[in-house]
DOVORO-728493 format. One record per residue (C-alpha): residue number from 0; residue in one letter; x, y, z. Coordinates in steps of 0.02 Angstrom, whole numbers, always signed. Layout:
! DOVORO-728493
<num->NUM | residuo->a | px->X | py->Y | pz->Z>
...
END
This chain:
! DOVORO-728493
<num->0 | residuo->x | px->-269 | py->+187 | pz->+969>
<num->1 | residuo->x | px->-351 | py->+79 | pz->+856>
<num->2 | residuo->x | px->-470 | py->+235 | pz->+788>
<num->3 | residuo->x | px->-329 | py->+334 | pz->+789>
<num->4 | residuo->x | px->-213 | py->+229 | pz->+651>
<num->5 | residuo->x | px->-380 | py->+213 | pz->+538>
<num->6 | residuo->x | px->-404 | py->+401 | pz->+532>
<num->7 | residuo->x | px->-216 | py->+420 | pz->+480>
<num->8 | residuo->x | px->-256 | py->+288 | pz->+342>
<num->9 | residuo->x | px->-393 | py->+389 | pz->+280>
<num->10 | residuo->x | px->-312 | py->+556 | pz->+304>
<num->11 | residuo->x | px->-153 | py->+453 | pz->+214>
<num->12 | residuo->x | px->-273 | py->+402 | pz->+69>
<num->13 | residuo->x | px->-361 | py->+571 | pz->+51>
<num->14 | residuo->x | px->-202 | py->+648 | pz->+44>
<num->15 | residuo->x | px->-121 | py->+507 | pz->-103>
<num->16 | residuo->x | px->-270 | py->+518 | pz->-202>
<num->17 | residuo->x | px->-273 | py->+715 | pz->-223>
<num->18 | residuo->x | px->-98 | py->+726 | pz->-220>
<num->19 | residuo->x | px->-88 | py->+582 | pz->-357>
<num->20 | residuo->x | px->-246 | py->+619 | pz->-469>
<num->21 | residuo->x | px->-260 | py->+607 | pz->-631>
<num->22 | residuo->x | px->-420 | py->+589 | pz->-766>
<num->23 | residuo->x | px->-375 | py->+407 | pz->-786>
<num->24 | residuo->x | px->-344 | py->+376 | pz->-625>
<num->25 | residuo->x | px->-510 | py->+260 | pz->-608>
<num->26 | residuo->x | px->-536 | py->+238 | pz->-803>
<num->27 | residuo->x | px->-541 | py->+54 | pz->-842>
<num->28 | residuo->x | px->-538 | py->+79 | pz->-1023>
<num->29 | residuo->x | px->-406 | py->+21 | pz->-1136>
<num->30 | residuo->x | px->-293 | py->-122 | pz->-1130>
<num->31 | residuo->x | px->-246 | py->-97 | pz->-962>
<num->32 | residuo->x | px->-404 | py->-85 | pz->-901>
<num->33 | residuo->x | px->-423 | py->-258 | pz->-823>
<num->34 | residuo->x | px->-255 | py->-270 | pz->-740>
<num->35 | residuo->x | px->-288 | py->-99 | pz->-670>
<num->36 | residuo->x | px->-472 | py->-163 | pz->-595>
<num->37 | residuo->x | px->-376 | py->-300 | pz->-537>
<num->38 | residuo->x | px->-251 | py->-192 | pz->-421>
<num->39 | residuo->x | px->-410 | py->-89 | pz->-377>
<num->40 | residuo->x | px->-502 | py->-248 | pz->-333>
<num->41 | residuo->x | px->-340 | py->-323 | pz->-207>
<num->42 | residuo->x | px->-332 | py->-143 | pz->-130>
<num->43 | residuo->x | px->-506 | py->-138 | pz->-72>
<num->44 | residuo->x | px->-524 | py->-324 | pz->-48>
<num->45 | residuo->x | px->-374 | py->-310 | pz->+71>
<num->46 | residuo->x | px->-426 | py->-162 | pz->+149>
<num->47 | residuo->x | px->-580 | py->-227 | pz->+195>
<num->48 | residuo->x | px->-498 | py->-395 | pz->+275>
<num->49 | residuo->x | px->-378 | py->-259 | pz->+362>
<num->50 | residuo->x | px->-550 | py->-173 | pz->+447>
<num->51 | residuo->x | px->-603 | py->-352 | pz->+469>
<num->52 | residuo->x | px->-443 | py->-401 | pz->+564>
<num->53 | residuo->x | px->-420 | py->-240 | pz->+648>
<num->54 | residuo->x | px->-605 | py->-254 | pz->+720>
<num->55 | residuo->x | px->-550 | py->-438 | pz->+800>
<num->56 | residuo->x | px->-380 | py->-430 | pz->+854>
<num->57 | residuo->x | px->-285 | py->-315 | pz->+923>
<num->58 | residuo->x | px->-124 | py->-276 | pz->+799>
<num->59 | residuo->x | px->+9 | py->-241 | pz->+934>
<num->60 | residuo->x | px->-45 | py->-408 | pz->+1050>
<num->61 | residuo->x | px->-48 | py->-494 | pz->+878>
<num->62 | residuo->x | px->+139 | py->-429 | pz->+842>
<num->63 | residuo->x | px->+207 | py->-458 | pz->+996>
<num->64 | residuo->x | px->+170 | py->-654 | pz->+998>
<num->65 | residuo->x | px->+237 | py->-638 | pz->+815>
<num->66 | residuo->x | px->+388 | py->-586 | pz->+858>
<num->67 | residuo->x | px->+415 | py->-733 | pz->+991>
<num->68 | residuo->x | px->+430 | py->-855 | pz->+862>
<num->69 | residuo->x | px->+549 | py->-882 | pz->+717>
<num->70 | residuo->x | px->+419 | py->-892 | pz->+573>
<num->71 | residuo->x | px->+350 | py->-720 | pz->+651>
<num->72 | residuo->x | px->+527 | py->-629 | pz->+637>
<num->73 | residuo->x | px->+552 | py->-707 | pz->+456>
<num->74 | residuo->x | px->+372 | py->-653 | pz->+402>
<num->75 | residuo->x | px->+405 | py->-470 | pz->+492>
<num->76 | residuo->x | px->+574 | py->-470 | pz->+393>
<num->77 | residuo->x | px->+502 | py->-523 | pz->+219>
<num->78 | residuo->x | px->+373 | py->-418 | pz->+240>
<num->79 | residuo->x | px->+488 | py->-257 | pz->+272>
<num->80 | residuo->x | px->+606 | py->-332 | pz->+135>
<num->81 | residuo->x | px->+455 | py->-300 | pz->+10>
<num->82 | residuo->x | px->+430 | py->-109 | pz->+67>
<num->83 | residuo->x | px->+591 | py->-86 | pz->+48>
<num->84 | residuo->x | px->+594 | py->-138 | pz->-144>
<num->85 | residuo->x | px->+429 | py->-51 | pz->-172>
<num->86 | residuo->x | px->+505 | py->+111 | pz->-100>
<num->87 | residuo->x | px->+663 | py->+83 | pz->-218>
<num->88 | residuo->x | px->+522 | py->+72 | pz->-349>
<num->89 | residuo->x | px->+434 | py->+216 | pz->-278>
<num->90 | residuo->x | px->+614 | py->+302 | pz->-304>
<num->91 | residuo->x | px->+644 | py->+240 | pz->-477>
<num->92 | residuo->x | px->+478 | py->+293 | pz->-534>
<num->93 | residuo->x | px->+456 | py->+473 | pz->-448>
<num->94 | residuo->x | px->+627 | py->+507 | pz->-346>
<num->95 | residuo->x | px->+682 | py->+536 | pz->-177>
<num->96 | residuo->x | px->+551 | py->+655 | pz->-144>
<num->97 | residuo->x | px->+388 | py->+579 | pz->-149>
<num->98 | residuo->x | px->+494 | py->+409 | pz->-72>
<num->99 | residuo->x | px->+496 | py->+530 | pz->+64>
<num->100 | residuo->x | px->+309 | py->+569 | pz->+70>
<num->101 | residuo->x | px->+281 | py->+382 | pz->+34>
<num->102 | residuo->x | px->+409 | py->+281 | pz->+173>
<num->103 | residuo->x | px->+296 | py->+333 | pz->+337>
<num->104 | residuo->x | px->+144 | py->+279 | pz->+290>
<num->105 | residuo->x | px->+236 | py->+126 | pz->+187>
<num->106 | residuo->x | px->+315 | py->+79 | pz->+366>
<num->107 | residuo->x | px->+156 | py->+107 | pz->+449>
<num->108 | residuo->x | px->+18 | py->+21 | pz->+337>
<num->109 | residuo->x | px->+145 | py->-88 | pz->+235>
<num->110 | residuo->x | px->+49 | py->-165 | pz->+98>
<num->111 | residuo->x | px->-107 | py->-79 | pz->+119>
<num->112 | residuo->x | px->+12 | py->+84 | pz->+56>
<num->113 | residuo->x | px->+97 | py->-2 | pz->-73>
<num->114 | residuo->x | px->-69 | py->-70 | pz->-159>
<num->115 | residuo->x | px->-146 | py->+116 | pz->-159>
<num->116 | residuo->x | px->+19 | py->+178 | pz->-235>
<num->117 | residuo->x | px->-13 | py->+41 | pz->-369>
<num->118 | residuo->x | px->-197 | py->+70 | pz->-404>
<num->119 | residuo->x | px->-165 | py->+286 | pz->-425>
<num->120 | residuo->x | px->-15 | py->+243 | pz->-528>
<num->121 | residuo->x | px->-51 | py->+113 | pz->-634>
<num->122 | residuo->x | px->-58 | py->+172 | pz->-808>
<num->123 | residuo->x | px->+131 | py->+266 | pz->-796>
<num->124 | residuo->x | px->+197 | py->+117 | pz->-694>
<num->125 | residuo->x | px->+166 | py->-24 | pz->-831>
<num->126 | residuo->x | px->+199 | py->+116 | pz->-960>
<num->127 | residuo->x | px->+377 | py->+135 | pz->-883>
<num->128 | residuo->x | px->+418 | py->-21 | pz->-848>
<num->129 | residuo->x | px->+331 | py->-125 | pz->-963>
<num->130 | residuo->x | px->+288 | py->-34 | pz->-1119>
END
């Protein structure tokens, strides 16, 4: 099982990067440069604690004692509260349609997801929203 969920996480990121590319897509140039390395950086700093985790524990044992206690349920819940306002991003920045392509493996990998999303769009994120 636990092969199985890692090789829909790669075929997930395979698929978001060549769906998503763009030339400046790992250009640290510019004034955004270093916030953009920094996103990069918690992306594959968190995916490799994920592999870390994922080779010591299993997820669904893990969950399952989570969810028997009340700081598990809030953490599940504040966790899913977060998708859910980075998939209202998601919509605000690109629409309902790539929100579509985006919620399963959002649901499924959670944060993992949401920093990739962050890292390929970086640049037209801040420029809509910030600049």
């Amino acid at each position: 099982m636990k092969s199985l969920l890692w090789g829909l996480f790669v075929a997930f990121f395979v698929a978001a990067v060549g769906l998503g590319w763009h030339d400046g897509m790992f250009s640290l140039a510019g004034p955004l440069g270093a916030g953009k390395l920094a996103v990069w950086a918690a992306f594959l700093g968190f995916l490799g604690y994920s592999i870390q985790c994922s080779a010591r524990e299993n997820i669904f044992k893990t969950i399952r004692t989570m969810n028997g206690l009340w700081w598990g349920r809030q953490i599940g819940l504040d966790l899913y509260l977060g998708l859910a306002l980075t998939l209202f991003l998601i919509y605000l920045h690109h629409g309902g349609l790539v929100v579509a392509l985006w919620l399963l493996p959002t649901l499924a990998f959670a944060n993992l997801a949401t920093l990739l999303y962050f890292s390929i769009y970086y640049d037209s994120l801040v420029a809509r929203f910030v600049g």
